[in-house]
C-alpha positions as a Python dict, from the first residue, in 0.01 Angstrom:
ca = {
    (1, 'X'): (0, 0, 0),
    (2, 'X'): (337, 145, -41),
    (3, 'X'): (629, -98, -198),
    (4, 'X'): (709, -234, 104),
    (5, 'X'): (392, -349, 255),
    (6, 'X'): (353, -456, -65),
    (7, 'X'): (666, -655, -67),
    (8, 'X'): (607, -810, 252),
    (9, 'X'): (258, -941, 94),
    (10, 'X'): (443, -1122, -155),
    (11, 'X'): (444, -1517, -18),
    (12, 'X'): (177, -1671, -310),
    (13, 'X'): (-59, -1751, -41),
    (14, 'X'): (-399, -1751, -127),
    (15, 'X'): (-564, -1556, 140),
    (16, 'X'): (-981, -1514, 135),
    (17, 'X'): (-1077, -1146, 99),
    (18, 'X'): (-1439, -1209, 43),
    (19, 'X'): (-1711, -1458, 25),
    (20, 'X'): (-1618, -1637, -312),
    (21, 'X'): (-1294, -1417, -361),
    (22, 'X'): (-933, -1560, -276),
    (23, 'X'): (-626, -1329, -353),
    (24, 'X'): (-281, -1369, -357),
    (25, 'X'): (61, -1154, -436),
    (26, 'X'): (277, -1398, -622),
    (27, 'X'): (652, -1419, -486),
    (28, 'X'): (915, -1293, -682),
    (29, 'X'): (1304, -1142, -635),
    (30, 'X'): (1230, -880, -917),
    (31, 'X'): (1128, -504, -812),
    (32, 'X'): (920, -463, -1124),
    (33, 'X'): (753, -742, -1233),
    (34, 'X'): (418, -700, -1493),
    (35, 'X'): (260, -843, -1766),
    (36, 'X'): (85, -1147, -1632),
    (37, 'X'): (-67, -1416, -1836),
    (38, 'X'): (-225, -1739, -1708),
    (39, 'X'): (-204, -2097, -1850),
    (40, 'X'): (-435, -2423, -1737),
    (41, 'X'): (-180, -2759, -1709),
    (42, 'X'): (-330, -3057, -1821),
    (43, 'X'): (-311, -3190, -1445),
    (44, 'X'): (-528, -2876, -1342),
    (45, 'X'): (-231, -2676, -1221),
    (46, 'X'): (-209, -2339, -1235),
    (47, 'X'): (55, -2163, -1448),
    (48, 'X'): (159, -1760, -1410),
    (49, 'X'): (400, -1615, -1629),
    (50, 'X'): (556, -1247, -1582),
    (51, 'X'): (860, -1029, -1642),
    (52, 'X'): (1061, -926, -1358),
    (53, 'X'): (1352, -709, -1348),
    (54, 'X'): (1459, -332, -1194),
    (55, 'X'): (1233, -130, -1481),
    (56, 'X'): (1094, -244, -1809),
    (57, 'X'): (1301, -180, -2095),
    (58, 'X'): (1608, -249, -1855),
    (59, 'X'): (1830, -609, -1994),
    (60, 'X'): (1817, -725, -1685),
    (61, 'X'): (1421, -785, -1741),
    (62, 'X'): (1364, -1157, -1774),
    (63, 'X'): (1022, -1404, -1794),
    (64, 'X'): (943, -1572, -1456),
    (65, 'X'): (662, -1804, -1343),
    (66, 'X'): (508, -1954, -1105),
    (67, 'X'): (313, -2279, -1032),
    (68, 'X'): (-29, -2347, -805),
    (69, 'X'): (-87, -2732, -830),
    (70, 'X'): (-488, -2796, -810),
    (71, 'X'): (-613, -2771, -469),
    (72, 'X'): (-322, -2571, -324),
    (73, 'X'): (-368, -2317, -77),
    (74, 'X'): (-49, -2133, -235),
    (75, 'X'): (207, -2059, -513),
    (76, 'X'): (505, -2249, -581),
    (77, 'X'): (840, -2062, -596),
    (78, 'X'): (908, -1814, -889),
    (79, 'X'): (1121, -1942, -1162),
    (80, 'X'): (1316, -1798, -1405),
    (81, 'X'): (1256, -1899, -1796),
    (82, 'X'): (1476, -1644, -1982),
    (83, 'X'): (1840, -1594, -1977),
    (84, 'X'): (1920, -1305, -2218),
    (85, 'X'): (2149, -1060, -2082),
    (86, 'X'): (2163, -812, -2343),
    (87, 'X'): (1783, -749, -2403),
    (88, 'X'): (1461, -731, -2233),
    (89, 'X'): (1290, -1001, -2220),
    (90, 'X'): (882, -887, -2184),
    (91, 'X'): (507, -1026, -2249),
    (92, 'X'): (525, -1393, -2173),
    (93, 'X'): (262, -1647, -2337),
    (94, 'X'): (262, -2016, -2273),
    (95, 'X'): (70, -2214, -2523),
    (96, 'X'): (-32, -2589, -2494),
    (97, 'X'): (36, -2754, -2873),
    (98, 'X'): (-183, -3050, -2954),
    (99, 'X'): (38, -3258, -2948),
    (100, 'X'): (83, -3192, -2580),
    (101, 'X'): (433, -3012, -2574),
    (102, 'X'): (420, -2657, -2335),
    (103, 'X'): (547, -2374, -2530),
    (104, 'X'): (658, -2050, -2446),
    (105, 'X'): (692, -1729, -2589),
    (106, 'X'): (836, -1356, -2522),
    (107, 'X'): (951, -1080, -2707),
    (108, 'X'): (1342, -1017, -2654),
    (109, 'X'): (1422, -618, -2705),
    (110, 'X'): (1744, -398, -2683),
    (111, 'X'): (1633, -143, -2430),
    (112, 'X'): (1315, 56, -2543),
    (113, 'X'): (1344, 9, -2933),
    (114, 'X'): (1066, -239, -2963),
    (115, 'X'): (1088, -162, -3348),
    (116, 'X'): (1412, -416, -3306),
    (117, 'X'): (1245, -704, -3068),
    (118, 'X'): (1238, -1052, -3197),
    (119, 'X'): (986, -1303, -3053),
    (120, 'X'): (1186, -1590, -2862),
    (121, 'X'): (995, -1979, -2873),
    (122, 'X'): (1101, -2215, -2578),
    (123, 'X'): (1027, -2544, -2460),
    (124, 'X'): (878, -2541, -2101),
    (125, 'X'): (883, -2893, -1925),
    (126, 'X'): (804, -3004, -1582),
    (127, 'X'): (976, -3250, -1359),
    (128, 'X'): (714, -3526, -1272),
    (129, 'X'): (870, -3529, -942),
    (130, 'X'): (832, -3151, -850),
    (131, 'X'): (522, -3059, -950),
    (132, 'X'): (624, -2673, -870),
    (133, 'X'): (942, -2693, -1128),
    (134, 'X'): (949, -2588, -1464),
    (135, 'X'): (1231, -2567, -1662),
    (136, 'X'): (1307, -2385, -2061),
    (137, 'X'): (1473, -2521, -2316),
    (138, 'X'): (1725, -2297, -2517),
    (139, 'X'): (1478, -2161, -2745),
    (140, 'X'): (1520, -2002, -3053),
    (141, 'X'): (1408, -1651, -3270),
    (142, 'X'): (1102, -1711, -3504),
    (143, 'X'): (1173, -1622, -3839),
    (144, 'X'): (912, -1285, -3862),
    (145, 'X'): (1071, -937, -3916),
    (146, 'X'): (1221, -720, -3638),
    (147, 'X'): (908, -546, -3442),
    (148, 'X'): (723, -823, -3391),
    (149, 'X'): (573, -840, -3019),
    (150, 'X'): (338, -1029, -2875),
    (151, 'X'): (84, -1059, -2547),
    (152, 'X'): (-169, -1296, -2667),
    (153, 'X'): (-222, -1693, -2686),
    (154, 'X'): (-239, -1924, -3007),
    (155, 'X'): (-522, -2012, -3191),
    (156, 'X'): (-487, -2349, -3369),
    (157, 'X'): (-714, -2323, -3673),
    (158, 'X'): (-913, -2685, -3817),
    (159, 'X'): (-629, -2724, -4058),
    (160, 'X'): (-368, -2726, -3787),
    (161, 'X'): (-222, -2414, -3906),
    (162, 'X'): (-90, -2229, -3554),
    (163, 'X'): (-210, -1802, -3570),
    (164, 'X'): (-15, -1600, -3360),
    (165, 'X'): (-157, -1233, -3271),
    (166, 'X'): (122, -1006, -3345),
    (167, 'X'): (150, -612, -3307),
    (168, 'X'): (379, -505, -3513),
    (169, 'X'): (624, -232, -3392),
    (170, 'X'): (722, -35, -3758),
    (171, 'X'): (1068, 83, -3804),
    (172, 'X'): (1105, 428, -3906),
    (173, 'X'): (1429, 484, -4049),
    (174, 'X'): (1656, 745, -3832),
    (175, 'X'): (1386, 753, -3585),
    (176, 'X'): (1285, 657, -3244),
    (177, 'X'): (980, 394, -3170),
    (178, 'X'): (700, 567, -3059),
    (179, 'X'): (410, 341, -3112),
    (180, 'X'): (309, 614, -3424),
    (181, 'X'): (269, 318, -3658),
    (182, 'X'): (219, 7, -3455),
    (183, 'X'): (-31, -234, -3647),
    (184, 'X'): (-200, -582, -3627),
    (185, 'X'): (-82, -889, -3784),
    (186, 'X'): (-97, -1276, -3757),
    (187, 'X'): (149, -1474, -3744),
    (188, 'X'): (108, -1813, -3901),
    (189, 'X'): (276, -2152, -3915),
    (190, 'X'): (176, -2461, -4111),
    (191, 'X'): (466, -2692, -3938),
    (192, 'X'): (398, -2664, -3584),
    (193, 'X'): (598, -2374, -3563),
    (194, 'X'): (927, -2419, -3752),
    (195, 'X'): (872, -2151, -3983),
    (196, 'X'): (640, -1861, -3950),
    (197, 'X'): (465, -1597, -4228),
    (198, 'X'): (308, -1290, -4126),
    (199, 'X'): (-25, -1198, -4266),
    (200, 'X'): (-86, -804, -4193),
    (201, 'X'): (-479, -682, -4063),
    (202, 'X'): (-578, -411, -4311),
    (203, 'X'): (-640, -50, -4174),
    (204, 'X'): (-529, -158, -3838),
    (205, 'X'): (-300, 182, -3705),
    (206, 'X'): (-275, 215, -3349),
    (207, 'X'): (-445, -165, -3291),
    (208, 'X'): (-262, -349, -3069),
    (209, 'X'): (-236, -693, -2808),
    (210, 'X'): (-505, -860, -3048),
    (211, 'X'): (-685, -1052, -2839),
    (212, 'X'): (-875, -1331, -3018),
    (213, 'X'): (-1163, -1573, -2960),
    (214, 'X'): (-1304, -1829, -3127),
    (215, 'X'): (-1690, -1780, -3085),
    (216, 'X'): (-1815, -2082, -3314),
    (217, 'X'): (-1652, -2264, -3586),
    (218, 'X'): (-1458, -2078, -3798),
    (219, 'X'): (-1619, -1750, -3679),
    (220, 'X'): (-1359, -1560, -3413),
    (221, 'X'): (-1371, -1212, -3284),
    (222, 'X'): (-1056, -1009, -3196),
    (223, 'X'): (-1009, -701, -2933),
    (224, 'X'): (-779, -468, -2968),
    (225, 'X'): (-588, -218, -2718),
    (226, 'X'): (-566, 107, -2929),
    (227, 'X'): (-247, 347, -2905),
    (228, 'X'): (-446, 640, -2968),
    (229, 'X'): (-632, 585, -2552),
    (230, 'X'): (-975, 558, -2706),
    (231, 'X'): (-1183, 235, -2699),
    (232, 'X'): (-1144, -77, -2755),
    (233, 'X'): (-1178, -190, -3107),
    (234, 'X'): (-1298, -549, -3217),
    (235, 'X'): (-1255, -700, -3553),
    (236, 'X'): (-1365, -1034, -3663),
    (237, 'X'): (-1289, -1351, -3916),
    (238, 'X'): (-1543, -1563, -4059),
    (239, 'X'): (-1279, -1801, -4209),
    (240, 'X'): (-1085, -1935, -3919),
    (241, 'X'): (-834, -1580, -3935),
    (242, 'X'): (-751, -1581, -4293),
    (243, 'X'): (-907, -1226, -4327),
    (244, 'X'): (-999, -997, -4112),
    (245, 'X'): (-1256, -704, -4114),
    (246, 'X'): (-1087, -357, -4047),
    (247, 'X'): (-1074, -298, -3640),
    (248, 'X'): (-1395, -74, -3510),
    (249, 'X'): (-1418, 65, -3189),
    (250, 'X'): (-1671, -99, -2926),
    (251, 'X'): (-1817, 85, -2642),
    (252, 'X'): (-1558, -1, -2402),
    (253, 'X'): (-1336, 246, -2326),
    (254, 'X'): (-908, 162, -2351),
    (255, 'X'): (-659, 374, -2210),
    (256, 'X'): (-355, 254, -2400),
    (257, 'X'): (-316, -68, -2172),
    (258, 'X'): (-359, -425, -2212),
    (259, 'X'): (-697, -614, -2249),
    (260, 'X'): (-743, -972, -2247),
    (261, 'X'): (-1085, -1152, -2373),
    (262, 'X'): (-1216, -1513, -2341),
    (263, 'X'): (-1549, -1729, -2452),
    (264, 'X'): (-1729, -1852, -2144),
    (265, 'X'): (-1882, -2156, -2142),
    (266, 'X'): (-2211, -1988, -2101),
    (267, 'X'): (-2099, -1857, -2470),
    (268, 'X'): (-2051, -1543, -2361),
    (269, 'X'): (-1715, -1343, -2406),
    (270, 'X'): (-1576, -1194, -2101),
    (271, 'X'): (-1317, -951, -2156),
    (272, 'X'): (-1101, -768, -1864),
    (273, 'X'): (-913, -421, -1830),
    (274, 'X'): (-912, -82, -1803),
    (275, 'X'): (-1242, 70, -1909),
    (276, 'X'): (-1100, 444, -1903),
    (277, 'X'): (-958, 692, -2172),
    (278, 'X'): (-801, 984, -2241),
    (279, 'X'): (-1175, 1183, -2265),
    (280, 'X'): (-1149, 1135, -1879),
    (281, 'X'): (-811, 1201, -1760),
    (282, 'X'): (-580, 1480, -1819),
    (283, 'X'): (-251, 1287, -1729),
    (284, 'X'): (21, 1239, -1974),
    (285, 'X'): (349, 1109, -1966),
    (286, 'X'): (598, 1141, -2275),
    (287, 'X'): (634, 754, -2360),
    (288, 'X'): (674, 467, -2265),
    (289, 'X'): (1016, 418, -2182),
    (290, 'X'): (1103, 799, -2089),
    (291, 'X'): (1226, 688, -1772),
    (292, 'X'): (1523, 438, -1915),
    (293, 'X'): (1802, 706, -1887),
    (294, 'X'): (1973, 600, -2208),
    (295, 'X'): (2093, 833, -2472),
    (296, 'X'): (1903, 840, -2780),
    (297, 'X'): (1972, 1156, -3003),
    (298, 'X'): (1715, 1050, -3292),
    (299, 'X'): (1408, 1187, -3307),
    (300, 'X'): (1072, 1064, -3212),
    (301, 'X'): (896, 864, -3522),
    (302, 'X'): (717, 1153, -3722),
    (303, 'X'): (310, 1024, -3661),
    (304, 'X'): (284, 1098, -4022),
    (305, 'X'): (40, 800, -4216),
    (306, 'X'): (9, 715, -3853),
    (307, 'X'): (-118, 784, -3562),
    (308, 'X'): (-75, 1041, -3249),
    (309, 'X'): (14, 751, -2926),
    (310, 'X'): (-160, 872, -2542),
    (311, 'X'): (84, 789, -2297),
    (312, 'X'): (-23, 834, -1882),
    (313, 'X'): (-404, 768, -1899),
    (314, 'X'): (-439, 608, -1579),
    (315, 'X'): (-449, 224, -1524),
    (316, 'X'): (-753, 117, -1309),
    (317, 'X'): (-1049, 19, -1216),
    (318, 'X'): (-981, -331, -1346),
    (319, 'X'): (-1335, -460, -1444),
    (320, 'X'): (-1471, -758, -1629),
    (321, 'X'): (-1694, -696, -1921),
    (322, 'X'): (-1947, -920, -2047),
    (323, 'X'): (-2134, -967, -2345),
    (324, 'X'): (-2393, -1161, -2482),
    (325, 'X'): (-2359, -1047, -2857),
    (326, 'X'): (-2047, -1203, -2933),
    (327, 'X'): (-1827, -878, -2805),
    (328, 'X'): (-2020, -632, -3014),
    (329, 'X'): (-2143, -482, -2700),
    (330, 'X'): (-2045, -521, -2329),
    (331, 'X'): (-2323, -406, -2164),
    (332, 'X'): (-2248, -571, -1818),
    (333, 'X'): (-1924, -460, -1679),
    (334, 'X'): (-1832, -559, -1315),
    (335, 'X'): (-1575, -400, -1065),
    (336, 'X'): (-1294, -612, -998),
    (337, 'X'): (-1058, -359, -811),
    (338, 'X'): (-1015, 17, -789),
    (339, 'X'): (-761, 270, -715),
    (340, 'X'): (-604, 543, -834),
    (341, 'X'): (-430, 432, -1135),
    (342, 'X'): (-129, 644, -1179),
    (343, 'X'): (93, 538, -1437),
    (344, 'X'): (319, 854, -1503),
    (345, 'X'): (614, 666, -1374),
    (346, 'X'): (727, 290, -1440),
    (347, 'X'): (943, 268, -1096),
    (348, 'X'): (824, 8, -857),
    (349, 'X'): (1044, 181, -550),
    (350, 'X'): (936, 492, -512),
    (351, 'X'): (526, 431, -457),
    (352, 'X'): (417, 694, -759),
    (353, 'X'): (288, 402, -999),
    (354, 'X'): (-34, 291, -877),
    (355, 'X'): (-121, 93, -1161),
    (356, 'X'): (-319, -197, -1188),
    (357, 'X'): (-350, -328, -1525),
    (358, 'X'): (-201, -554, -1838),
    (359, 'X'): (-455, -849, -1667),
    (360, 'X'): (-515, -1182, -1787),
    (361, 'X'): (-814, -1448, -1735),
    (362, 'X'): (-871, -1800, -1754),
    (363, 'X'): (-1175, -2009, -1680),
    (364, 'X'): (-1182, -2332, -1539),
    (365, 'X'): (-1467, -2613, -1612),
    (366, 'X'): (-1674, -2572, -1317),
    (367, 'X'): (-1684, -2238, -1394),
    (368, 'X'): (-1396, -2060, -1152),
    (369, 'X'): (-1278, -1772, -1298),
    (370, 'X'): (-878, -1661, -1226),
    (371, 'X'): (-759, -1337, -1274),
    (372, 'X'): (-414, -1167, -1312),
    (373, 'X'): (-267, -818, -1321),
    (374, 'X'): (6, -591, -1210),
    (375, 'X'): (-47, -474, -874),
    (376, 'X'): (168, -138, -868),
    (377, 'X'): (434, -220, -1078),
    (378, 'X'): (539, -416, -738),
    (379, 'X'): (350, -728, -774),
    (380, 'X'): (175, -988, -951),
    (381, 'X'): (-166, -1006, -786),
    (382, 'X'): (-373, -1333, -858),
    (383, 'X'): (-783, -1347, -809),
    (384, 'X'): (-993, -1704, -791),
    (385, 'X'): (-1349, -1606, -813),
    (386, 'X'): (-1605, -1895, -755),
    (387, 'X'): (-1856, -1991, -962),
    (388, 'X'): (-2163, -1774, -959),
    (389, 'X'): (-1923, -1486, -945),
    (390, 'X'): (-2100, -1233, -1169),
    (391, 'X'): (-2454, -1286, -920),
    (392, 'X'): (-2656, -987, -842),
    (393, 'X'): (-2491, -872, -613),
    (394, 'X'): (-2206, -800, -774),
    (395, 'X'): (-2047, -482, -777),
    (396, 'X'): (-2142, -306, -1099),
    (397, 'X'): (-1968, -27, -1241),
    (398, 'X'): (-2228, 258, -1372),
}
């Protein structure tokens, strides 16, 4: 579809596209919008988060979301939860505390120089009268170093201690982010998020949007984007996250896009993305934010003690991958949705980005899986798979 059709798709409804698969293009007033990530209310609501704006990087990018109350045949309105106009405002995550307050974070960046962002913390609350509304509170910075970013949810570890996975954008003096020296790190609060330390992941270059799961007790397993358009690398903690093994690649392959991972309650983790690379694509694109227009007369950070970033590997199919071994291996990977994947452009009104990736997952008791991603740079694109989705005859990719 072209950004029009796709435009005129964009009412929330869930529509059925298959036997056991319902679909939906969530509303929004935002061009661009990207970045989804999926929360489960305590009422069995729905909640989808996003940025929205003309083009990422832009300050007039902001966090939106959406509501579908349990049972609904659609999306509630999209509403906006960020109000910054001098930064971009990117890579919402809600997070339910236990003591039952809705939290959200973002990052909050002056126009590409993610070595600058700070990560924002709001309260989110919802009108008991409108189950579709939610509102954000002020909010304020947390108190980790400039660079900070974020895509993935809390863990609360058995001492109540909140981890926050962190990539950490490193400033190189008198020169221009680049993603050379991005790194992993965990952010960590022992008073329900007042105040914050950050605990690096040795030899973790290139790692990025840790992803992790809790597989048993203490034990948790973390996935990794990597800068460098490889694979996928997992690392793992065997002390609730207070270490962490050095990151090794799996045998899925990552194309410099986000992944998201889960634990099933069949025990098995089920991770979704972009199982491509640079080994199979020739397209390249010279960063991220190349399209932004904004002068910038430093030079790109020297990769130096770092790493080399791939920038343009293309952004589909989107596929679930399975595994039985705790996410050492994912030898089950099924097709979610193809297409061509083109990501050497960010604009979402000219029909060259065909992406269709940063995708998120949640599962539900019963076993209904929903699934989230950017649908052309255009959309936010929302899957409800029933349970029994990953049958026989579902589509496998070879």
């Amino acid at each position: 579809m072209d950004p029009e059709e796709i435009a005129r798709h964009m009412n929330g409804q869930l529509q059925t596209a298959s036997a056991g698969r319902d679909e939906a293009l969530l509303r929004s007033p935002m061009i661009q919008n990207h970045a989804a990530f999926l929360h489960l209310l305590p009422d069995g609501a729905l909640a989808c988060a996003w940025f929205g704006g003309t083009l990422e990087g832009k300050s007039d990018i902001s966090i939106f979301a959406s509501v579908l109350p349990k049972g609904a045949a659609g999306w509630g309105p999209p509403q906006r939860l960020s109000f910054d106009p001098a930064h971009s405002e990117q890579n919402p995550v809600f997070f339910s505390a236990p003591d039952g307050r809705l939290w959200l974070f973002h990052t909050s960046q002056p126009s590409g120089n993610q070595d600058e962002c700070r990560i924002r913390m709001a309260e989110i609350r919802r009108d008991a009268a409108d189950p579709l509304a939610l509102t954000s509170a002020e909010g304020r910075y947390l108190d980790l170093p400039r660079g900070c970013f974020v895509r993935a949810p809390l863990v609360v570890r058995a001492d109540g201690a909140w981890l926050l996975p962190i990539f950490r954008c490193i400033q190189r003096p008198g020169q221009k982010w680049n993603g050379s020296h991005d790194a992993a790190a965990v952010g960590i609060s022992l008073d329900e998020g007042a105040t914050w330390r950050l605990e690096d992941v040795a030899q973790s270059i290139g790692c990025v949007h840790m992803s992790p799961v809790v597989l048993e007790g203490e034990h948790l397993a973390a996935f990794f984007r990597r800068r460098q358009a490889d694979f996928v690398y997992r690392a793992q903690s065997r002390d609730g996250g207070r270490s962490w093994s050095a990151p090794a690649a799996t045998d899925v392959p990552n194309n410099n896009s986000s992944l998201a991972a889960i634990r099933l309650g069949d025990g098995r983790v089920a991770m979704i993305c972009n199982p491509v690379n640079a080994a199979q694509s020739a397209d390249r694109r010279a960063s991220l934010y190349d399209e932004l227009g904004e002068n910038d007369d430093r030079p790109d950070a020297d990769p130096a003690g770092g790493c080399v970033p791939v920038w343009g590997v293309p952004r589909a199919p989107v596929a679930l991958c399975l595994s039985e071994d705790g996410g050492n291996t994912f030898p089950v990977r099924l097709l979610v949705e193809d297409g061509p994947g083109s990501c050497l452009s960010n604009d979402s009104t000219d029909g060259r980005n065909k992406e269709m990736s940063y995708p998120w997952l949640l599962e539900e008791a019963d076993g209904t899986l929903h699934l989230a991603y950017t649908y052309y740079r255009r959309a936010i694109k929302h899957v409800r798979l029933a349970p029994g989705w990953d049958s026989a005859d579902a589509r496998r990719l070879s």
